[in-house]
C-alpha positions in Angstrom: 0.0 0.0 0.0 1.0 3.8 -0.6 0.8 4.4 3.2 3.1 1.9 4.4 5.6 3.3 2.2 5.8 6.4 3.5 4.9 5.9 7.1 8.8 5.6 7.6 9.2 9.0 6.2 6.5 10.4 7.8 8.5 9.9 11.2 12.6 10.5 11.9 14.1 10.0 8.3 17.8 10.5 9.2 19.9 12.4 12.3 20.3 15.9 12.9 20.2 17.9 10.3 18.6 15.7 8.0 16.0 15.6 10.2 15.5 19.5 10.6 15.8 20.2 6.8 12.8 17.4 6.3 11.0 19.5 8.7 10.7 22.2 6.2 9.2 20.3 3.7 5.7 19.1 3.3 4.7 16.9 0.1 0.9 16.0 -0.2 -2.1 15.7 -2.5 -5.1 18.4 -3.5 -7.7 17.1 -1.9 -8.2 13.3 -0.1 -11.8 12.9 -1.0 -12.0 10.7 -4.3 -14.3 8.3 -4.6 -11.8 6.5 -7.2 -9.1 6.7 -4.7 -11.3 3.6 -2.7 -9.8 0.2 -3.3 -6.2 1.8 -4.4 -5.2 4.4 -1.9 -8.0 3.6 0.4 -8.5 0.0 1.7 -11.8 -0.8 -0.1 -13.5 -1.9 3.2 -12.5 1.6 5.2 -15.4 3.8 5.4 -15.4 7.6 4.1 -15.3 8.7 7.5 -12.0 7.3 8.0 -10.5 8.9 5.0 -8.9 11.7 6.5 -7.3 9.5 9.2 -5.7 7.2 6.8 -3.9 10.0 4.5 -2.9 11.5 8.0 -0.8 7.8 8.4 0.9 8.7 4.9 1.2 12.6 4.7 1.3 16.0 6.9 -0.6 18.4 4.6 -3.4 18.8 2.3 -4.8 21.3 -0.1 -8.4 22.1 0.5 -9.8 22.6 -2.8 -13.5 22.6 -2.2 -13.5 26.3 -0.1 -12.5 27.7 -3.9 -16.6 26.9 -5.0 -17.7 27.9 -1.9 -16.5 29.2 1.3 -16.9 26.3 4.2 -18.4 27.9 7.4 -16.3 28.2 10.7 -18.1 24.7 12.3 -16.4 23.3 8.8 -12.8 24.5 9.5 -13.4 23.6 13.2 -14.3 20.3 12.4 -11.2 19.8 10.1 -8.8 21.2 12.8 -9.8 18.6 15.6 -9.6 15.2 12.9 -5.8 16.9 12.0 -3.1 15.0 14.0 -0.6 17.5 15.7 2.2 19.4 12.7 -0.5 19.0 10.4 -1.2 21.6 8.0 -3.9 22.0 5.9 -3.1 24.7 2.3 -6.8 26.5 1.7 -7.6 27.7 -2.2 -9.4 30.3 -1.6 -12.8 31.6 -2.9 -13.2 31.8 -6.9 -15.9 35.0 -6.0 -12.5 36.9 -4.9 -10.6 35.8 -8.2 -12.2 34.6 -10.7 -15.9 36.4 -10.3 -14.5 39.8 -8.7 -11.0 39.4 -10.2 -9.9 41.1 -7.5 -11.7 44.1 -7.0 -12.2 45.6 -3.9 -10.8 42.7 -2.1 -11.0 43.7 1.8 -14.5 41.9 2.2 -14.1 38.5 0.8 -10.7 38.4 2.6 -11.7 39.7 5.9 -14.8 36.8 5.4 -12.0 34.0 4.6 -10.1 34.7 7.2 -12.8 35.3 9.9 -14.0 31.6 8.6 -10.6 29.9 8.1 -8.6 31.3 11.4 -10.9 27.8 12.9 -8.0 25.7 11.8 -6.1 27.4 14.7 -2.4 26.0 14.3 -3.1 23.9 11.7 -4.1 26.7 9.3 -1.3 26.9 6.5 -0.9 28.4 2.9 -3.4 30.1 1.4 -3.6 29.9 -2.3 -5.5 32.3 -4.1 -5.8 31.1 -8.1 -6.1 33.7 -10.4 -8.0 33.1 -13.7 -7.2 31.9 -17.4 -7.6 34.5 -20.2 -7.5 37.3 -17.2 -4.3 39.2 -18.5 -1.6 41.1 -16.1 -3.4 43.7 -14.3 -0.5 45.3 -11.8 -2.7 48.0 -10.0 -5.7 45.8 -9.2 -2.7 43.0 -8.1 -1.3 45.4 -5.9 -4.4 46.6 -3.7 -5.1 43.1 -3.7 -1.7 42.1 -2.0 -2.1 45.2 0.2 -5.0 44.0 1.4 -3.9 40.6 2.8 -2.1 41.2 5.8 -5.0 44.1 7.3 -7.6 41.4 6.5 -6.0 38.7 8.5 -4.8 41.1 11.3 -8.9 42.1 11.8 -10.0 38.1 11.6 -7.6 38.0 14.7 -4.5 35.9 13.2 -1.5 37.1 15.4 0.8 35.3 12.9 1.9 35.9 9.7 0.6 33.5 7.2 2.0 32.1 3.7 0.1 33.3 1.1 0.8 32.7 -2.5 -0.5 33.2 -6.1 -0.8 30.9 -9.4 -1.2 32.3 -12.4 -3.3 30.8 -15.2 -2.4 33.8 -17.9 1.5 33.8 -19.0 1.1 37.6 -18.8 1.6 37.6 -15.3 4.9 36.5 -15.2 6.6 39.8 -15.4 9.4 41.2 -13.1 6.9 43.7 -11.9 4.5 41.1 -10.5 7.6 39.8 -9.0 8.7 42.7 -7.3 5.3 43.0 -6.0 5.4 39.7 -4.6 8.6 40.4 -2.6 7.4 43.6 -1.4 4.5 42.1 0.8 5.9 38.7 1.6 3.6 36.4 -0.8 4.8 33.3 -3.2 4.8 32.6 -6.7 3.0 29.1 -7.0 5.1 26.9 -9.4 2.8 24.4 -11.5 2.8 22.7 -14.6 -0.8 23.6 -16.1 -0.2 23.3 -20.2 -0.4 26.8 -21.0 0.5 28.8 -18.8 3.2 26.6 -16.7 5.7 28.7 -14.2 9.0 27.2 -14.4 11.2 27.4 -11.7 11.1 30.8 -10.0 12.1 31.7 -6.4 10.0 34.3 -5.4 8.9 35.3 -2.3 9.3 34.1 0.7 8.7 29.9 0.3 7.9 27.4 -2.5 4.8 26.3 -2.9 4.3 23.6 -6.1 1.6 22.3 -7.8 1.8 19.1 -9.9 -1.5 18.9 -12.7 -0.3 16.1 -14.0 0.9 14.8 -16.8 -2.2 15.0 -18.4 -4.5 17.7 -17.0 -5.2 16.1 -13.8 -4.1 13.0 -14.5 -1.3 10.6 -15.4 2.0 8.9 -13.9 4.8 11.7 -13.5 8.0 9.6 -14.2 11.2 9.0 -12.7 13.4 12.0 -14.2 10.8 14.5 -14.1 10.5 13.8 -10.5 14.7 13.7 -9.9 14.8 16.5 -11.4 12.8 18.6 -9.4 13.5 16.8 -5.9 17.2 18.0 -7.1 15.8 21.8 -6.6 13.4 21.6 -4.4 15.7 20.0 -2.1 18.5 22.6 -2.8 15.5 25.4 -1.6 14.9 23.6 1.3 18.6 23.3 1.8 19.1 27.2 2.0 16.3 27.2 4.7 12.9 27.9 2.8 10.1 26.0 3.7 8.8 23.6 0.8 4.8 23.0 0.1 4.2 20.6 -3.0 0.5 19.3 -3.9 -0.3 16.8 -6.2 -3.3 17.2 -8.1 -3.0 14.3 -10.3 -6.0 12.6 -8.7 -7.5 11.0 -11.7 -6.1 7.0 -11.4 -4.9 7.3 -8.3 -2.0 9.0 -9.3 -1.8 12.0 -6.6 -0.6 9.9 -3.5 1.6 7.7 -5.7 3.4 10.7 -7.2 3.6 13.0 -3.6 5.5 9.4 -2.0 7.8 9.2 -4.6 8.8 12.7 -4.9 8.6 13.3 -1.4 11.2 10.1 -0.9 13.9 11.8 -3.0 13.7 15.0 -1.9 14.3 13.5 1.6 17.1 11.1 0.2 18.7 14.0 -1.2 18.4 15.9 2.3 20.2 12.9 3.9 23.2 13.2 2.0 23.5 17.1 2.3 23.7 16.5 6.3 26.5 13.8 5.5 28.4 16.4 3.3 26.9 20.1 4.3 29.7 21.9 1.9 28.8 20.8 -1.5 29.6 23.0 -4.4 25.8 24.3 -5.4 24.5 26.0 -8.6 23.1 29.7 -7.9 19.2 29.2 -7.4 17.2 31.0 -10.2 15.6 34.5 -8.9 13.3 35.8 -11.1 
């Protein structure tokens, strides 16, 4: 089974400071509610309800997908802070009315009412990723009232910490040095993903790395072996320099997700192993964009 595999992972993998670099980095899937997922990831005899317990034996995040249709109410966020085993972090999409409908215009409200809602994961509240829309071209002032915005609204829901907030872009336009320089100014990441079209790269900005896989095909499909290598060989350089590494799979179509997040997650941690052993190594520049 996918669990058992990564079980061992989940726990010590290493001493020292393989152990704290592995800290920094969380690999999971988008979501853990598939009905396909029963009889592959999922024992076929387990009930729904114990779903969420058995991913939390394999990984220690997920990305809640379903608050982007529609906002969950606090009892929801409540509920999915007391199932969450301690250090687990749950990544929240937030609401398409903020970015797709609104496209960011006058953001304060449906900020301030995400927060208010989502502060009820208490300490297991992590990312937020806010999705911006296809065929929605660069738009730099409405961007930057919008990432001004963030930090007051969470200050007024009553979050006394500063949260990771980051943004993926569905319109190549975006990716422009002044949306980067944006994204520096008020501590929020550029998501990296893979989405045919309008696919990121690899670009350190901001504060932390947050990934998404799409699969192979869109949301689909076996990532193989070198793809994987090679980005467990930078992600694991990031995490290496001391930045904390999200990476979702939302591959879920097949069963694909949890496969993928073990296999990747497995190298990067192999690769963090030997840094500890030989914490010198001659390293290539990261790319800043």
């Amino acid at each position: 089974m996918v669990h058992a595999q990564l079980i061992e992972l989940n726990g010590t993998y290493g001493r020292g400071g393989a152990r704290s670099l592995a800290r920094t980095v969380r690999v999971g899937c988008s979501g853990w509610q598939y009905a396909h997922w029963r009889g592959d990831f999922y024992p076929a005899e387990l009930p729904t309800s114990r779903w969420f317990a058995h991913y939390a034996l394999t990984f220690d995040t997920v990305e809640i997908n379903n608050s982007f249709y529609r906002l969950p109410p606090k009892e929801t966020f409540a509920k999915w802070r007391e199932q969450a085993p301690p250090h687990f972090l749950y990544a929240v999409k937030a609401s398409r009315f903020l970015t797709h409908m609104k496209k960011l215009k006058d953001p304060e409200d449906p900020l301030a009412r995400f927060f208010d809602n989502a502060k009820a994961l208490g300490p297991r509240f992590g990312p937020v990723l806010y999705q911006l829309p296809p065929r929605w071209p660069l738009n730099l002032e409405r961007f930057e009232i919008f990432l001004r915005a963030i930090a007051p609204a969470a200050r007024r829901a009553g979050l006394k910490t500063r949260h990771h907030n980051v943004v993926e872009f569905r319109d190549p336009s975006w990716y422009d040095e002044h949306v980067y320089e944006l994204l520096r100014r008020y501590d929020v990441a550029l998501c990296l993903h893979d989405m045919q079209g309008s696919a990121s790269g690899k670009r350190l900005v901001g504060p932390f790395i947050y990934v998404r896989f799409h699969g192979t095909r869109k949301y689909g499909g076996r990532y193989p072996d070198a793809r994987l290598d090679d980005w467990a060989d930078w992600l694991a350089e990031r995490a290496a320099e001391g930045l904390h590494v999200f990476a979702y799979f939302n591959n879920d179509t097949g069963g694909h997700a949890p496969r993928d997040a073990v296999r990747l997650r497995a190298r990067i941690l192999e690769r963090l192993a030997l840094k500890s052993q030989n914490p010198n190594p001659k390293t290539q520049t990261p790319r800043r964009a």
